[in-house]
N, C-alpha and C positions, 0 to 999 in steps of 0.2 A: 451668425455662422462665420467659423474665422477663416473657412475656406473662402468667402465673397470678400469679407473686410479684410483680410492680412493672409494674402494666399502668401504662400509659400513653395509654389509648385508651376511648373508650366505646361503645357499639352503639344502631342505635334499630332496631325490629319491629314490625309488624303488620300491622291486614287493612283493607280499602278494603269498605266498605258502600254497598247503594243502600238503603238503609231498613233491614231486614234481610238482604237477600239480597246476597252476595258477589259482588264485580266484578274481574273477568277482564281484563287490559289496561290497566287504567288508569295512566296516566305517575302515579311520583309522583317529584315536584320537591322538593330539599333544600334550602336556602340557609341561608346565617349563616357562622361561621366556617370551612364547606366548600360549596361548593357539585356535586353529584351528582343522577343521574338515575335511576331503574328505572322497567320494569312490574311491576305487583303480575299474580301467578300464577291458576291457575283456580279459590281457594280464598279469590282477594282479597289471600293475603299479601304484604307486601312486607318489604326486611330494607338496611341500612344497617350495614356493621361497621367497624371504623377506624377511629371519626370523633376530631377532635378535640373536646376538652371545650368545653360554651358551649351557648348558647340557638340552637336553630333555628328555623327556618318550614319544615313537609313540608306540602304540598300536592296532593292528587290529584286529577287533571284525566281526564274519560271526554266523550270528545264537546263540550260545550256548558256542563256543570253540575261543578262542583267542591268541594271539602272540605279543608280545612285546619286546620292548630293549630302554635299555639307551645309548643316541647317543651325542657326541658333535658337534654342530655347528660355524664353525669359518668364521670370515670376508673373502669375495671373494672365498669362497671353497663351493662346491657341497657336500656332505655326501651323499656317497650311502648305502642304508640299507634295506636288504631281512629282511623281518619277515616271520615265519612260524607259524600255526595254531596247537595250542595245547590246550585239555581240563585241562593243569594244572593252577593252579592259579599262579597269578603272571607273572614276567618275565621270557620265555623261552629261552631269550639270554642276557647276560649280556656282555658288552663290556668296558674296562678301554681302552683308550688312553692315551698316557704322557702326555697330557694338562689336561686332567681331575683330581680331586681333591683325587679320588682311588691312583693316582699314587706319589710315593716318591724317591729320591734318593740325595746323597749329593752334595757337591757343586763340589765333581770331574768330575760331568758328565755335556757336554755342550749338548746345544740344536742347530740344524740345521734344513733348510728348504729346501734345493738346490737339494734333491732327488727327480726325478719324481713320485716314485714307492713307497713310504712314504702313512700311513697310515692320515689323516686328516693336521693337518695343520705344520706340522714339527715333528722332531723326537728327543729324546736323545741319545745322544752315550757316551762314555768313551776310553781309552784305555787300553791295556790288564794290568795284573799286578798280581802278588802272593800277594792278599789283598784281605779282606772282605769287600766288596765294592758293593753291590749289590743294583742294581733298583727293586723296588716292586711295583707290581701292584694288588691292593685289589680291589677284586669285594664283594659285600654284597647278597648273593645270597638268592631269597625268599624261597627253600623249597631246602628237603634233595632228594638226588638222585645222579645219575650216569650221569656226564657231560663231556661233549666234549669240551678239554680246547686246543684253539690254538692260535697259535703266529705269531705276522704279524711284518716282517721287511725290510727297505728299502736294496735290495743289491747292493755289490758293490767288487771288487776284492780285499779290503784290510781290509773285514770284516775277524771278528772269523771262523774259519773253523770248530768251535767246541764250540759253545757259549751255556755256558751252564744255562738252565733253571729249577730251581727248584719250581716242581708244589707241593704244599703244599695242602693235600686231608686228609678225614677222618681218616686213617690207617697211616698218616706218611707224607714223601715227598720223590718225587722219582725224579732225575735229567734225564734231556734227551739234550742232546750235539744235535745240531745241526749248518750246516754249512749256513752260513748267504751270501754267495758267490753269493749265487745259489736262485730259487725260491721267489725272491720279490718282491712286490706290491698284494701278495693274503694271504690269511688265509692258515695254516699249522697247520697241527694237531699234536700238543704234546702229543697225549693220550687219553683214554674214563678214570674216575676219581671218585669216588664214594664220595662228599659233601657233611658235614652239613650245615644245615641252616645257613646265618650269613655269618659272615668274611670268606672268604678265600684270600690267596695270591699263586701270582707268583712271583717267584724273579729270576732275569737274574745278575748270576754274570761277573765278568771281570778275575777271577780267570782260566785263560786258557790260549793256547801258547801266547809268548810273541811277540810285533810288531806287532801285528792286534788291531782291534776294535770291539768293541758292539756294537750290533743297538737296545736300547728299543725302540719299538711304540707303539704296542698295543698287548692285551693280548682279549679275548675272553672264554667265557661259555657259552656251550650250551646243554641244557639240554636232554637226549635223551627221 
């Protein structure tokens, strides 16, 4: 079946939240290289299969208030993606993966696929080194406020025990060490972060002990 051997297609899923509690009916709107409609079910879920590969905007709309995020979609991969409900305008979660066009780094960092626990469809790493060398991942965030910025990396016992991230925010940038060993395949919270509108970045340097490795995959904002 050449849909299992040679897809050609990628999928997105998930569930529509009002805070915690799952929403029943809400339109959610796809746009980007497809544009598509559903309702999410009495459990919140909503489900996207076919699509072609590329950056989207899903959107869920209930009444008055809305919730959005920029997602990548990649051949033969599932994207799963909670939205939550919010009366701000705009996207209330913005998401950079390494395949996305946000993220940059130079040619010392390889890309690999072979982690289960990996954010969409492969990751960047590096290895350590007393060098400025850093992965940066730019979100374009629609409005000014206080966000919840966290970091998702595949683990593994020969990551950074101390990979350090610097969240770049309205007042400065503050570094937070984190050990890449432990906790991956989920969202981690770097910090709540006060942003203006526009650019911001995160940058994961390699600048930490030596003999380990970095894992960039994705970076996340979400607006409180």
């Amino acid at each position: 079946m050449t849909w299992k051997t040679n897809p050609q297609k990628g999928h997105l899923k998930g569930f529509v939240f009002d805070g915690t509690l799952p929403v029943d009916g809400a339109v959610v709107t796809l746009s980007g290289p497809e544009t598509r409609s559903v309702r999410s079910d009495a459990t919140g879920f909503y489900g996207f299969v076919d699509l072609a590969p590329g950056t989207y905007t899903v959107t869920a709309t209930y009444g008055s208030v809305n919730g959005s995020a920029n997602v990548s979609v990649s051949t033969g991969n599932v994207r799963d993606e909670a939205l939550n409900l919010s009366s701000g305008g705009g996207p209330s979660v913005v998401i950079v993966d390494n395949s996305d066009a946000g993220f940059s780094a130079s040619g010392n960092w390889s890309v690999a696929t072979w982690a289960s626990d990996k954010y969409g469809a492969n990751y960047s790493y590096r290895d350590t080194a007393s060098v400025s060398d850093a992965a940066i991942f730019t979100a374009h965030l629609p409005s000014a406020g206080t966000y919840n910025v966290y970091a998702w990396w595949a683990a593994a016992g020969n990551r950074a025990t101390a990979a350090p991230y610097f969240v770049d925010h309205a007042e400065g940038s503050q570094v937070v060490n984190v050990d890449q060993t432990t906790n991956g395949g989920k969202w981690n919270l770097l910090g709540s972060f006060y942003m203006n509108a526009g650019s911001n970045t995160v940058r994961l340097s390699c600048w930490t002990s030596s003999g380990e490795v970095v894992i960039a995959d994705a970076i996340k904002w979400e607006k409180q």
